[in-house]
C-alpha positions as CSV (number, residue, x, y, z in Angstrom):
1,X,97.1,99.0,231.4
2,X,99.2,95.6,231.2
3,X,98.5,92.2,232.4
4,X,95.1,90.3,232.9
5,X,91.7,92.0,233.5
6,X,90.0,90.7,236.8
7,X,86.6,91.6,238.6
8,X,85.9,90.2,242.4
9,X,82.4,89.4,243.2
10,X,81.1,89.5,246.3
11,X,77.9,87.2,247.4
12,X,75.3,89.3,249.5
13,X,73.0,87.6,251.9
14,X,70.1,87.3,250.5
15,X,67.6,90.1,251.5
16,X,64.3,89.4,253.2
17,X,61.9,88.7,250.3
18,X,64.6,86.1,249.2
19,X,66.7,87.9,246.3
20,X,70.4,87.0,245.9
21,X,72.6,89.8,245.3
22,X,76.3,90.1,244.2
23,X,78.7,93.4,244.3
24,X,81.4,94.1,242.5
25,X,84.4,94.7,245.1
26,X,87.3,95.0,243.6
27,X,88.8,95.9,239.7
28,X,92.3,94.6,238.8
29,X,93.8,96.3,235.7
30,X,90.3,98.4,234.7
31,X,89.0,100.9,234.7
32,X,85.4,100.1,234.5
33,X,84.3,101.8,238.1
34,X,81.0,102.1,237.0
35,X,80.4,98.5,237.7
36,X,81.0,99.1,241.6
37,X,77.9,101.6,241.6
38,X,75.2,99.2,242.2
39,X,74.1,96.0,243.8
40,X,73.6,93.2,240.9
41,X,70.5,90.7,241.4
42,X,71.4,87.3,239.7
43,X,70.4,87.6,236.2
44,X,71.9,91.3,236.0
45,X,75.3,89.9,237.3
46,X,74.7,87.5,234.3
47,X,73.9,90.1,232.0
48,X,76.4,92.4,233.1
49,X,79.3,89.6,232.9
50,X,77.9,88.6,229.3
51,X,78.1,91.8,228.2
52,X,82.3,92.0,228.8
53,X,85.1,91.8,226.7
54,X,86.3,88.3,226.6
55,X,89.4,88.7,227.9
56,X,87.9,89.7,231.5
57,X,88.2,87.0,234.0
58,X,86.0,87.1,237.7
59,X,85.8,85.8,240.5
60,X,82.9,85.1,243.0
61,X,83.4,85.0,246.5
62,X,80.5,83.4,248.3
63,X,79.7,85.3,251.9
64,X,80.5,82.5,254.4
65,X,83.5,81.1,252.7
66,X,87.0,82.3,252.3
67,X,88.0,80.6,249.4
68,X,86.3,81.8,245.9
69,X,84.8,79.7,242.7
70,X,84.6,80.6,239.2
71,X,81.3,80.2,237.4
């Protein structure tokens, strides 16, 4: 695969007891489909983005906006 490595992150609402959670929605130039399995909970999103290759780049998109940030 050529060209740059991107993941979109989607921001959940939070759930009842309060826990922010983030999905994986989208995998430019991966393969890595594992990753849209599961729901991520804050620190695993962390953990889970720590643990790439550095040439990944992502994007999180926050639920009530359109336009996305880069943490």
């Amino acid at each position: 695969m050529s060209g740059k490595v991107k993941i979109l992150i989607q921001k959940l609402k939070k759930t009842k007891s309060g826990i922010q959670r983030y999905r994986v929605t989208k995998l430019i130039n991966t393969r890595r489909l594992s990753l849209m399995e599961q729901d991520y909970e804050e620190d695993e999103l962390q953990q889970m983005l720590s643990g790439l290759p550095m040439n990944f780049d992502y994007q999180i998109n926050n639920n009530a906006e359109t336009k996305g940030t880069k943490i």
